[in-house]
Structure formats: structure tokens, C-alpha cells
N, C-alpha and C positions, 0 to 999 in steps of 0.2 A: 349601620354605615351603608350597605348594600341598598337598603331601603332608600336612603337619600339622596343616593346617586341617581336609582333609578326613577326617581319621580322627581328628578331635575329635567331641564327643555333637552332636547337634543339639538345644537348646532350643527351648521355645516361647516368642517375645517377648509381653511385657505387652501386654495389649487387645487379643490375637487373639482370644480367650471371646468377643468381642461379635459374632463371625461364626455360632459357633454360636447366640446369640438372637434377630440378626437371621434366621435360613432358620428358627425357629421360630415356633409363633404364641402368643398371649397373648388372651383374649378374657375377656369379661366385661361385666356390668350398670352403668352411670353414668346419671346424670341429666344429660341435655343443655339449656341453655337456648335456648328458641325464638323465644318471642314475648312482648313485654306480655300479652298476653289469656291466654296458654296458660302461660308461666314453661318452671319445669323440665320438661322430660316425660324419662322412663326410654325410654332407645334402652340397643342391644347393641353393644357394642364389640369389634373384634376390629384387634389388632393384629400385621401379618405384611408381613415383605418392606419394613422402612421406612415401611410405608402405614398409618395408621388409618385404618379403615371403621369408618362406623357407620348401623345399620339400626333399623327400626322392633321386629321381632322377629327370632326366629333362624330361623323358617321362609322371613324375607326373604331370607337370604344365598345362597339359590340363585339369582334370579331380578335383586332389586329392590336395590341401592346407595342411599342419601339421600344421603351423601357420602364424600368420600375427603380424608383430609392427609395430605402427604410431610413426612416428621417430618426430614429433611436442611436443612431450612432454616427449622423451625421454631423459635419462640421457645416455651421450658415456663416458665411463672410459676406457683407454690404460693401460693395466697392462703390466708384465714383457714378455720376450720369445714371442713375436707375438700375445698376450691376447687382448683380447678387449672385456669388459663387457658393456651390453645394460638396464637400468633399465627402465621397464614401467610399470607404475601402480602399485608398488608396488611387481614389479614380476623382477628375476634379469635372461639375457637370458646370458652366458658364452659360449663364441669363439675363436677358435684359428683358425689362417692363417698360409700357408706352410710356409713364410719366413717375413722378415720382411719390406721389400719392400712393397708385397701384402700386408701385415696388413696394410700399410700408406695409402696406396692408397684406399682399405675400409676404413679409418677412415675418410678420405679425402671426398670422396664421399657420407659418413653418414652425417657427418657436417653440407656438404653446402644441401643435401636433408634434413638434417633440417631446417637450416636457411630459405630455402626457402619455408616449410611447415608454418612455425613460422611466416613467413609474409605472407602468403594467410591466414591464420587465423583469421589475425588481419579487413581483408576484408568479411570475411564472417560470416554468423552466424549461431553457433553453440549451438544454443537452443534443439538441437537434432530431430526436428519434421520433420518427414518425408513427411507429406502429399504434396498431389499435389497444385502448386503453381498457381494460377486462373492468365488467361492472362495479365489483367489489372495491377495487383502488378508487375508482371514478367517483364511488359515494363516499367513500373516508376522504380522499380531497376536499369535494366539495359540503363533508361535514366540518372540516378542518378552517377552509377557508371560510365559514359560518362564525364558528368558533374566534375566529383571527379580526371577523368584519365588526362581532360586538365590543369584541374588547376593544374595537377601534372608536366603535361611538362614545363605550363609556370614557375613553383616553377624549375624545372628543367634548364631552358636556364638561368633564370637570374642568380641561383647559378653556372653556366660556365662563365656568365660575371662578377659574383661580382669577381671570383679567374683571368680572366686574366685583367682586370682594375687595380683590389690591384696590379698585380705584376710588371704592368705599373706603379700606380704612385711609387710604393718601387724604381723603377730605376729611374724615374726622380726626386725622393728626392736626391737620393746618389751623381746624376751627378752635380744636384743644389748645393750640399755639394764641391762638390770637384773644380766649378767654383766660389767660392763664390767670390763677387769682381771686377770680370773682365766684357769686353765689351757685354760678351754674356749671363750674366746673367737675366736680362728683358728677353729675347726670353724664355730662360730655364724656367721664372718665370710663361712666358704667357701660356708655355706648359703643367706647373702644374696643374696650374689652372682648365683648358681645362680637364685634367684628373682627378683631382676632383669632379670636375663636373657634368663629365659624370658619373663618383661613385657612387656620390649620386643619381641621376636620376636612374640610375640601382637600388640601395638602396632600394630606397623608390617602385619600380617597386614591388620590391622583398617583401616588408612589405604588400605592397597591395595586392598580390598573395595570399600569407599566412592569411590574412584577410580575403579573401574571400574564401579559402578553408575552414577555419575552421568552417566560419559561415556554408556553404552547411552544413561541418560533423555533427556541432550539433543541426540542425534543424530537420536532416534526424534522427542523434541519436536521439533524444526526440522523434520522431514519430514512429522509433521501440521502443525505450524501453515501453512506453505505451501500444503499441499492442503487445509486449512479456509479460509485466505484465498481460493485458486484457486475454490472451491466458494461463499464467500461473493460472488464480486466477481460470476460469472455468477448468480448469484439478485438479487442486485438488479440486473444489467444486465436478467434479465426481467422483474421486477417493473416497472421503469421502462419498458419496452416494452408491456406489459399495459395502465399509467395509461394512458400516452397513445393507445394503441386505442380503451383507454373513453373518454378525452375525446374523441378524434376523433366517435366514435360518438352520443355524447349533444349534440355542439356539431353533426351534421350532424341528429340529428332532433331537436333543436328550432329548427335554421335550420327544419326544412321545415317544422315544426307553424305557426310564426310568419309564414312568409312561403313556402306554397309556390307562389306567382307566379313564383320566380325557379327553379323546379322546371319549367317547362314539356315536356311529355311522359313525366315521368319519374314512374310510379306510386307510390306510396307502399309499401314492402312490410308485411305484416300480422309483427305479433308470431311469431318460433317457423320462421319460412319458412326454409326453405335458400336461402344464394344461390345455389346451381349449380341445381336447380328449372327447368323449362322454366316460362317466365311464362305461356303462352300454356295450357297443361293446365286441365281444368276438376276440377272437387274431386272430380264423383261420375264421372266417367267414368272418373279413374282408382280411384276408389275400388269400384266396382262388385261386381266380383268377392270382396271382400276384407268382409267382413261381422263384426260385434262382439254380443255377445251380454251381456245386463244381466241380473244379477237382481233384482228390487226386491221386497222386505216392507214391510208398514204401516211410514213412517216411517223407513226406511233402501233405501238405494241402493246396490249392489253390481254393479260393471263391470267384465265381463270381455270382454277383447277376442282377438279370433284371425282370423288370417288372414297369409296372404306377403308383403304388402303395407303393413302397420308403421312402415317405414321413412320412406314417402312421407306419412304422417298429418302436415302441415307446418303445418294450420290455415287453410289457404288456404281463401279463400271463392269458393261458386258467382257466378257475374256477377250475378247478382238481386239477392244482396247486399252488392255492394261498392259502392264510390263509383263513381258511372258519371262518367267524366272528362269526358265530353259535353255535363254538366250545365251550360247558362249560367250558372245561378242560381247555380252553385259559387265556390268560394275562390279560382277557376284567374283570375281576372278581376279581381282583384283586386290594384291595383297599389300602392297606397299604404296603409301603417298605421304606426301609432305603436308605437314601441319601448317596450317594458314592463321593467321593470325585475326583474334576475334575481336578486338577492341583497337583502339585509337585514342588518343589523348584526349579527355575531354575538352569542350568548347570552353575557350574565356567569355566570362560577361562584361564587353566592350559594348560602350554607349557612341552612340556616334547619330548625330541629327542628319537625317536622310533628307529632312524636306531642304535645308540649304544645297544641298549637293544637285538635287532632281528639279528645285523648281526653275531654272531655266532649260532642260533639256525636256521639254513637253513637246508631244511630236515628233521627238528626234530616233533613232535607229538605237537598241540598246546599244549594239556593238559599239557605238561610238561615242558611249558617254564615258568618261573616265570615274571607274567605279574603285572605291579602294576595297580593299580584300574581308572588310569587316560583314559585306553583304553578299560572299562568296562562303562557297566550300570547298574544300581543298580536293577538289574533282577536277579533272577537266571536260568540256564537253566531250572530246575522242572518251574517255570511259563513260562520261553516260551514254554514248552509242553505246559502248560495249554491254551495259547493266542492261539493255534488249534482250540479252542471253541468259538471264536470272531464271528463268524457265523455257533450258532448250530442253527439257525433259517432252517437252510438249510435242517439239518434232522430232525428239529421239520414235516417239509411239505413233507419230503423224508416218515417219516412214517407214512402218513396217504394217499401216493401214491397207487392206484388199481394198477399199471402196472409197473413191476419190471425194465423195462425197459428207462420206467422215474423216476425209482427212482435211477439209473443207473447213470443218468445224473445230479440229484442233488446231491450224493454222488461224484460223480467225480469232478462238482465245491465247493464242500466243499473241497474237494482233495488240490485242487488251491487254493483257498480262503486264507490256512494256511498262503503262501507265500505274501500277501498285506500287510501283517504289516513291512515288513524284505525291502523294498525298499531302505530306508533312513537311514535302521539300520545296521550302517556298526561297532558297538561298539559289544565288546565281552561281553556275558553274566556272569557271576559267574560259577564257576566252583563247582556244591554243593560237602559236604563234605560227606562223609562215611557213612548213616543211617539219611541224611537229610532229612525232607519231609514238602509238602506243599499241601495245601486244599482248595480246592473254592466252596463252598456253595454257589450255585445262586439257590435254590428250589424257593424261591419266587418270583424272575425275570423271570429266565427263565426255571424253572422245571430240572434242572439237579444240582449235586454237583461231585465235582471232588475232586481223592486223588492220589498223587505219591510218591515217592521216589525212593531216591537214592542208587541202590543194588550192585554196584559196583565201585568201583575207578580208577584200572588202568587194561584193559581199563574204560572209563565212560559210565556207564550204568543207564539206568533210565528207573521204571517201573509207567505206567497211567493209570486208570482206572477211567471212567464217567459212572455215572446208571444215566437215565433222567426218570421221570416222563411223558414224551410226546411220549415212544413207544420204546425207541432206548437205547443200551450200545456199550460204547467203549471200548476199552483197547489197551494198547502198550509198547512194550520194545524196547526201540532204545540205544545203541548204536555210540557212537560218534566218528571217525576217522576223525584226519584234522593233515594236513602238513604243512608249511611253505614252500616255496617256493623261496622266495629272493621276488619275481615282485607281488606275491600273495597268497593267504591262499585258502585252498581248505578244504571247511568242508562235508563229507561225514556219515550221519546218514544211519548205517545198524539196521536191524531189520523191522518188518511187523509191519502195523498199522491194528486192527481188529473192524469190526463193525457190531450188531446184532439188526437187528427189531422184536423188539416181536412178534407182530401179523401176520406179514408174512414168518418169520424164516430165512430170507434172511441173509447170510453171508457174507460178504465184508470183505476183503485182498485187503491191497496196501501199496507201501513203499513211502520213501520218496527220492528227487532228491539232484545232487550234488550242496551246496551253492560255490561260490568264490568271493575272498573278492580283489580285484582289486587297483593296485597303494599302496602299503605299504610303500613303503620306499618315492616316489616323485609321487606328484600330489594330486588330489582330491579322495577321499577314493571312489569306487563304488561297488555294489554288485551283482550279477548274477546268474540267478540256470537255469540249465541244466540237461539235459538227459529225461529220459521217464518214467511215470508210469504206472503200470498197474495195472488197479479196474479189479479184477476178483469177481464175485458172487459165492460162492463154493456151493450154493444151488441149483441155476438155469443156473451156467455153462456160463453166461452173462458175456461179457467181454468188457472191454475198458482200450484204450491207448492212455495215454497224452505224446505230443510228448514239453517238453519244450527247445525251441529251442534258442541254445547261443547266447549272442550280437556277430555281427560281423561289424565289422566299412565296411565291402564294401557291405553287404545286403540291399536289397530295402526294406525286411519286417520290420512290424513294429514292434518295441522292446520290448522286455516281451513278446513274442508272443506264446501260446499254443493253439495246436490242438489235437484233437481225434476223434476215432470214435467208437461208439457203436455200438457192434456186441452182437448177438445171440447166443445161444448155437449151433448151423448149421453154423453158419460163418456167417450171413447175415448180412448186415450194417443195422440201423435204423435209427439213429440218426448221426450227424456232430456237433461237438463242437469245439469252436472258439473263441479264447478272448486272453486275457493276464492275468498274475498272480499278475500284481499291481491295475489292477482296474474292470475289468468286465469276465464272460464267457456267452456264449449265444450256443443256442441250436438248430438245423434245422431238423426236421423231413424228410429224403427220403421218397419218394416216386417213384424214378423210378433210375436205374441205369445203364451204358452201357462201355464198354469199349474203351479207346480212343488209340491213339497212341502212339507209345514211346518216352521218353519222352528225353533229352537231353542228359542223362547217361545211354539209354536202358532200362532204368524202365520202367515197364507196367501202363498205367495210366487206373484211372476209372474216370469216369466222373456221378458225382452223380444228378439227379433233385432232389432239396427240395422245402420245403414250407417255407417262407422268416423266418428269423430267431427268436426267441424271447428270454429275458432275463433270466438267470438264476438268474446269482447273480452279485450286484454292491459294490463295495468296500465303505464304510463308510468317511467322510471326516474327518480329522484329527480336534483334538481339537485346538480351536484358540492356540497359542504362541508353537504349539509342535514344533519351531525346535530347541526351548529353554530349551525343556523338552525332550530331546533324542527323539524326533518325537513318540514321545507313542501313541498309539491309546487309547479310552477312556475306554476298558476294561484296557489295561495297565498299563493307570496310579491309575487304583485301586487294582494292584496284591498285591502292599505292602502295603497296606491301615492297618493300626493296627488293629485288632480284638482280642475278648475274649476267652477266653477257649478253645485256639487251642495247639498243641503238641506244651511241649518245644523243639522239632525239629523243628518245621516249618523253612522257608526263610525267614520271616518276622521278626523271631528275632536274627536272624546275624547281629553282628554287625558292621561288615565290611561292610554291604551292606547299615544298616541301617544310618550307618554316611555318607557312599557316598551319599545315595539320599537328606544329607541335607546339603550336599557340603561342610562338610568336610572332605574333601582327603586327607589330610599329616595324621591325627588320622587315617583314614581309611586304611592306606597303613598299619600303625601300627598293626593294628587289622589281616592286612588279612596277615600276616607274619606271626605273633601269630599263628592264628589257622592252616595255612599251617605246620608251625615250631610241634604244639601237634599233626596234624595228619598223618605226617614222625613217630615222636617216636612212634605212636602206632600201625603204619603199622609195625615198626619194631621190637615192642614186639609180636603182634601176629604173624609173621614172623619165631620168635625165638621159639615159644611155638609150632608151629606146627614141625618143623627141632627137638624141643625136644621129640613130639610125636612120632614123625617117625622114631629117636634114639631106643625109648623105641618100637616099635611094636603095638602100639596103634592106633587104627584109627582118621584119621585126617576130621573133621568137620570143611569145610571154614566157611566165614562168611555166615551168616542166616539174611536176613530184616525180620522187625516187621511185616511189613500189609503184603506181598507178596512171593510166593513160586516159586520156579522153577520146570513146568512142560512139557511135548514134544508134541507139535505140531503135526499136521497128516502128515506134511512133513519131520517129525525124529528130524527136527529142536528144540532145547528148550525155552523156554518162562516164562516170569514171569505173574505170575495171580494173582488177589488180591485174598489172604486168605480170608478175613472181618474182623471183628472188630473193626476197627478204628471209626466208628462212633458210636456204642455203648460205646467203651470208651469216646467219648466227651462225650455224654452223661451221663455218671457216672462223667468225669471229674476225671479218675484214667489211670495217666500216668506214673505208676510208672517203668513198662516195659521199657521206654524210655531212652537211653542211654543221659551225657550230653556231648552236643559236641561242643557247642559255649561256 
């Protein structure tokens, strides 16, 4: 039997063709749809290996992808006019072809590059693990799959003989039929036979083939699905040991952020540090030896570092500027606080079409589009000013700095710092209303309290002010300009942010940089800030510029990427600063500096020696389930936290905001139309009262905030400054001044 199989023809079985047009390629012009704004645009298609790519041009295909579809699990729809939609994963890709010809012949071509993706699939395994495959497995597969390919041929020859045998005997039936009777029947009869015969022998060939494939397939199946099982049960036994490290981790530093009174003698370690690290080593002493060198051109920062010593760069700070634990005045002393609360109702998943709402407000001011609450977070801007303060740690150690020059540098990553919460937060804040205000009492955490409001509406203005017990005030009037754009939102805060150290009298001025809010109408929402700061010192003349530099998809730097450099009042560089604005800045003392060549655009370059660099400041890790909870950081999610005997202005008792954070949105949409709707009519009665003043000859008095005054700057500019009061009034608990506006 064996014998006859095998010195039968070998055929080719149906739909093996599709192997040779999968391992070929297929490439060609379509019109891709992108955007509302933009429509069709012509990209280049090439189709190879299962995958469509598709790129901008064809001198892209060396370098530059836009994207990639695995046509094995896609869905091909031919719509009307030369259409032809692609659905993968969930994702729908829309194309048209010049004519309809060409559409055929891509649909043509997608098909069978499926079909033939769709049967290598079935051969291979797609458990997704990428490691490398050890020799030994490698040769028993591909003995296996040997094994699997002949018993495929012979499945193959004898389904060629079972079809021309059948078609054999169907004719010597017919001719048996039509001699029935006559002298040459016997012969006919004997022929049948003969080809019945040999039927069955092929037959049974053919059952025995089939027998013995399937046995290989699931002897071999049983021995992967085991060792996939074996492979899957240890990947998630480590996944599950990995969480709970991280919660271990995150639940032991925010024990200490909250309470490290029950930490006593036990340092806090800096972000980045090794724990095996002798605690006791000082930064530059072991750094000494081991030196980094910078280059910097107008406007860009380029760090290169060298030395044997690498290793040890842990971010660890010199003793000058860490937390000195000796401190009375510190947190160590502190034995009692109130528990804050860590979580917040998770987000509902409301659908809401954003391009009907936006596509007539292109161009327009955000402020003045009417946005419903579903592209909101139940923030209001007055606390995102406040979330500034998410590392006043930074100037708790800025004001007990001898040298103005490193205190330069922790003001400047306080600078930064602001922007780590705004990564993930691509949602619109509240817009507060008229004489809103809000207040953060952390004396007992962290020695400061903060008060603001809302002194302006259109445009939107908002004035800040923090007094700290640990050395330092703030204050700021910002300002909020933002546009729409069709592709993106560009949020622009004018006005100066101000900072003052009691004991050394130092002044600090700096503004803040341009936010843009990316993919509004199609794609994944992303955020970005740009442009430059400058921390100027107005007492010591000290100066620094953070240069934060835009995503650009063809850039080799790393993203989020900010640089400056600290100059003296003489010009002299001191310091090199270097980090990013979502997670870390770090600091390199010069010590020698030279001039280098020019640079590719005729910039003059300097080329800086420093001493390797050390940590400023490291970004906080977000509370377990934030991306369920507007990605809040854990000051965040206690801005709305209910408290007692605060103005009935505060943000806290809006109650648009307050039903958003407890999801629910259709009441909250209600709410925030109400009070939009009362504070139209009353911009338009005082509107009216003033046009009646101005009638009569009488002088006209705009509006006046409660806690805060407008006064002029040394630069002519005006500014708002807290009056006082406000916290003498909590303390009486006499808010009767207080306008009601929710």
C-alpha cells in the first residue's frame, strides 16, 4: 500500500498559489482618509508578508512607517465609487482607488494576502512570546513540521487519485448502462470492477494518511498546549508578584509622604538611588574623579557624559541640599494629621461626538465655546493653580539653601515640576465663575496654605497666593488665552509667577510655557508644552532659561525633554540642567568651559566640563487605578475633598463639578448651563449699570475681588496681590461679604 502511494504523481493542492503571493509584494497609490480638515490624502501602499504599509511617499519606505495592518484578521468591505474599507482591531482604515479596475485588483490582492496569512496562522504559534527559541526545540519543530508537510503530500496525491479513479468509474458505469445486454458486457463488467477496486485501495490509502496526520497533530498539540499552559501559569504568577511589589512600594511611600512621624530616623531615599548604596557617601566626593562634559549651542543642550564612575550617578544629593532631619521646624514633629482621602469615584464611559460640538468654533477662544462637562474634570482651574504646589518640597530645601545659585536650581525644577501632573491630562478643567475662590490649608503637612480667586472673566483671570511657614511666599496672576485650532487647542497662560525667601530676600520671576492639546477631532488625545522660561532673580541678578522643547516625530531627543543653564549676574554659566517635565530634572555643576566649533546652522557652540550630574527632583508615581480616576495625582484627588467652614465661594461647593466627580453627568451638564445661563444675565446687568453710569457722568468702578487688589509691578505691568483677610474671616466664620454665585 505504502509502495503505491508513494510512486503516485504528487499534485499541487487548491490554494497553495496564495503562498507564492503572500512572500511577494504588491504596492501601489490609494487615497487614504485622515482627517475632517484634511479628507482623502494619497499615501503609497505596499502590500508584503500579510502586512499593509502605508507611507507618505515612496522615498518614506526606507526610514519612516505611518502605519502597518495585519490583513489575517482583518475585515475587506467594497463600498460604492472605488471604496474599500479595512477593519482591524477594532479600528476602521477608509480608501479609495483612482478607478475601479485598480480598486479590483487591490481587493483582489488583499483577499488572497489574507487567505494566505489566515493559513500560516493556523501553522504557527501565536502565544505572542518573543524570546529566543534554544536549538534543541528549534530542530524537533522543524522535524515535526517535516513530518506534518509529507503526510500532507501524501493527503495530497491520493485526493488527485480519488478525483481521477471516481471519474473513471462514473464512465464505465454509464457505458455498462448503455451495453446492457449485449456480447461485451462481461468485459465492461470485468473493467468495472478492476476500477472499483483500485477506488477503494486509493480510499482506504487516503483514510490511512488522514489517520496518521492527525495522530502526529495531536500528540504534537498536547505537548504544546502543556508547555503554553506551563509558560502561561509562570507569567502571570510573575505578573502578580510584580503588582504587589508595586503596591507594596507606592502604599509605603505614600505612608511616609503622609505621615513620616511614624518614620522616625529612617531617611527618606531620593528618587533613582540604589538600595545597596552606602547612605553615608557624599555625591561629589564620590563623584570627583569622574567628570561629564556638555555641549550647548544657542538654544539647544547636548550632554555627553564620561567617566568609570557611571554607575554610581544614583541622584543622591550633597547634605546642603537635602532635608536636614535636625530640622525642629520639619514634619519629624509632627504627630497628628488628618487622613485625606485617596480615591474618587471612577470615570463613566460617556460617548459624546466632540467634532459636532467644535467644528464651528475653530479659531474661537476656548473660554467661550460652550463645552458640556463630558470633556471636563471635575477640577477647577483655581486648583490646578493650586496642583503648582504638588512639590513645595522643592522650596521647603530652596529656603534653607546658603548659595543663591543652588537655590536657582531648585526653583527652576519647581519651575518644571508644575507640568508632571498635565501628562495624561488631556481633559478641560472648569472654567470658574466670577468671584469664585478656593483654599488649601496644608499648615500641618506641609507648613503652607493657599488662597485664590477668580478676578476676572473675560478674559479669565485668576489671582494665587501661598504664605509657607518653611521660609518662602508665592503669588501669581495668570491669565488664560487658548484657541482652537481645528487639529489642536493651544493653551497660552500670560502673566508672571512671583517667589520670595524670607531670610535671604531673594526674588524670583518666571512665566509659564505654551500647553497644546493634540488630535481633537481623530486619534488619541496627546498633550505638549513648549517654548522657554526664564527664572530671573531680581535681587541677585541670577538668571536661568528652560528651553522646553516641542515633540517632533523626526527628533532623536528624548520627549518631554528640558534644558537650561544657570548664569550669574556677569553672564557666567554655573550650573547645566537637564531632565524632562514628566518625570525627573537633574543638575551638573561646571567647572570648566571652552569654546567649540560651529555648529550645523553656524551657532557658536560652548562646550561645558561638569561634575556628573545629580537629582533635583523626581516625579511622584501616580495612585493605583488613576487612569480610572482622570489620572489625578494624590494631591489631586484631594482638591475636592469636602471640608468645613470654607467660603461659600469656594470650588468645592459647585455643583456642577460636584455631581461630575460623582458621575453624574446628564444632572451635571444641567447644573453647568444654569449657572453659565445666571452668570450671562449678570455680566449683562452690570454691563447695563455701567453704559448707565457713563450716561449720567458718574464714574465707573469695574468689578472689585474680595481677598485681592490690583497693583503695578516695577515693570509698569499690573498685578493682583492678596489684600488679607480671608483667613481671619474663616476664623470668625463671618462670610457675609461674600457674593452667592452657585
Amino acid at each position: 500500500m505504502n509502495e503505491l502511494v508513494k510512486s503516485l504523481p504528487s499534485p499541487t493542492l487548491p490554494g497553495l498559489h496564495l503562498t507564492c503571493l503572500d512572500s511577494g509584494t504588491y504596492k501601489g497609490w490609494l487615497f487614504k482618509w485622515t482627517n475632517y480638515l484634511k479628507g482623502y490624502q494619497r499615501r503609497w501602499f505596499v502590500l508584503s508578508n500579510g502586512l499593509l504599509s502605508y507611507y507618505r511617499t515612496q522615498a518614506e519606505m526606507g526610514h519612516t512607517c505611518r502605519g502597518t495592518i495585519p490583513l489575517a484578521t482583518t475585515h475587506i468591505e467594497v463600498g460604492d465609487t472605488c471604496h474599500l474599507v479595512l477593519t482591524s482591531r477594532g479600528r476602521s482604515y477608509h480608501m479609495k482607488a483612482t478607478s475601479e479596475g485598480e480598486c479590483q485588483r487591490w481587493v483582489t490582492a488583499l483577499q488572497q494576502a489574507k487567505a494566505s496569512s489566515s493559513l500560516l496562522m493556523h501553522h504557527s504559534d501565536d502565544s505572542g512570546d518573543e524570546g529566543p527559541v534554544p536549538q534543541e526545540y528549534r530542530a524537533l519543530t522543524q522535524g515535526v513540521l517535516k513530518t506534518l508537510a509529507s503526510k500532507l503530500d501524501d493527503l495530497s496525491t491520493c485526493n488527485e487519485l480519488i478525483g481521477k479513479h471516481g471519474a473513471a468509474l462514473q464512465r464505465s458505469l454509464s457505458e455498462l448502462e448503455e451495453l446492457r445486454g449485449s456480447s461485451e458486457s462481461s468485459d465492461k463488467v470485468k473493467a468495472v470492477n478492476e476500477r472499483a477496486t483500485l477506488f477503494r485501495i486509493t480510499s482506504n490509502a487516503m483514510i490511512n494518511a488522514c489517520r496518521d496526520f492527525l495522530d502526529v497533530a495531536e500528540s504534537q498539540s498536547r505537548r504544546w498546549q502543556k508547555t503554553l499552559q506551563y509558560e502561561r501559569e509562570q507569567r502571570h504568577h510573575l505578573e502578580e508578584t510584580i503588582e504587589q511589589l508595586a503596591k507594596q512600594h507606592n502604599s509605603l511611600e505614600r505612608a511616609w509622604k503622609e505621615n513620616p512621624a511614624s518614620y522616625t530616623g529612617v531617611e527618606r531615599p531620593q528618587e533613582g538611588d540604589a538600595s545597596d548604596e552606602n547612605d553615608d557617601a557624599e555625591f561629589f566626593d564620590a563623584m570627583e574623579d569622574s567628570r561629564a562634559f556638555i555641549t550647548v549651542t544657542t538654544g539647544s543642550i547636548q550632554h555627553k557624559r564620561s567617566g568609570s564612575n557611571q554607575s554610581m550617578m544614583s541622584g543622591r544629593m550633597s547634605n546642603d541640599w537635602t532635608h536636614n532631619e535636625n530640622d525642629t521646624s520639619g514634619t519629624n514633629h509632627i504627630q497628628l494629621r488628618r487622613t485625606r482621602r485617596s480615591r474618587i469615584p471612577d470615570k463613566p464611559n460617556y460617548s459624546l461626538n466632540l467634532w459636532s460640538i467644535m467644528k464651528n468654533c475653530i479659531g474661537k477662544d476656548l473660554s467661550k465655546i460652550p463645552m458640556p462637562v463630558n470633556f471636563n474634570e471635575p477640577l477647577s482651574m483655581l486648583q490646578r493653580l493650586t496642583e503648582d504646589l504638588e512639590y513645595s518640597e522643592l522650596l521647603d530645601r530652596a529656603a534653607r539653601c546658603d548659595s543663591s545659585l543652588e537655590q536657582m536650581c531648585l526653583v527652576a525644577a519647581f519651575s518644571v515640576s508644575s507640568y508632571s501632573t498635565t501628562v495624561h491630562r488631556t481633559a478641560k478643567p472648569f472654567n470658574p465663575l466670577l468671584g469664585e475662590t478656593y483654599e488649601l490649608d496644608r499648615l500641618e503637612e506641609y507648613g503652607y496654605r493657599s488662597i485664590s480667586e477668580q478676578v476676572s472673566h473675560h478674559p479669565p483671570a485668576a489671582a494665587h497666593h501661598v504664605t509657607s511657614q518653611r521660609g518662602w511666599t508665592l503669588w501669581q496672576h495668570i491669565t488664560i488665552d487658548s484657541k482652537f485650532r481645528g487639529k489642536y487647542i493651544s493653551v497660552m497662560p500670560l502673566g508672571n509667577i512671583h517667589l520670595h525667601f524670607h531670610s535671604s530676600g531673594n526674588h524670583y520671576v518666571w512665566s509659564k510655557v505654551t500647553s497644546t492639546v493634540h488630535n481633537i477631532i481623530v486619534g488619541k488625545l496627546w498633550i505638549d508644552q513648549s517654548g522657554d522660561i526664564d527664572v530671573v532673580n531680581n535681587t541677585t541678578k541670577d538668571t536661568c532659561r528652560l528651553k522646553f522643547s516641542p515633540y517632533s516625530y523626526f527628533s532623536r531627543d528624548v520627549p518631554r525633554k528640558v534644558t537650561g543653564v544657570v548664569e550669574d549676574r556677569e553672564g557666567t554659566a554655573n550650573y547645566i540642567l537637564s531632565g524632562t517635565w514628566d518625570d525627573k530634572m537633574e543638575s551638573a555643576k561646571i567647572v570648566d568651559s571652552s569654546q567649540g566649533c560651529g555648529g550645523s546652522e553656524g551657532k557658536q557652540k560652548t562646550v561645558y566640563q561638569t561634575l556628573q550630574p545629580k537629582l533635583l527632583w523626581k516625579k511622584y508615581p501616580l495612585p493605583d487605578n488613576a487612569e480610572n480616576m482622570h489620572y489625578f495625582s494624590s494631591l489631586a484627588l484631594t482638591l475636592n475633598e469636602q471640608e468645613d467652614g470654607i467660603a461659600p465661594t469656594d470650588s468645592r461647593l459647585r455643583p456642577d463639578q460636584r455631581l461630575m466627580e460623582a458621575g453624574v453627568w446628564d444632572e451635571a451638564n444641567i447644573q453647568k448651563q444654569r449657572l453659565e445661563e445666571c452668570q450671562r444675565l449678570e455680566r449683562k446687568k452690570s454691563e447695563a449699570q455701567a453704559n448707565q453710569a457713563l450716561e449720567e457722568g458718574q464714574d465707573i468702578e469695574g468689578y472689585q475681588p474680595l481677598w485681592f487688589e490690583k497693583k503695578a509691578e516695577h515693570s509698569g505691568e499690573s498685578t493682583y496681590i492678596y489684600r488679607g483677610g480671608y483667613w481671619e474671616a474663616k476664623d470668625r466664620q463671618d462670610w457675609s461679604i461674600c457674593p452667592d454665585i452657585f
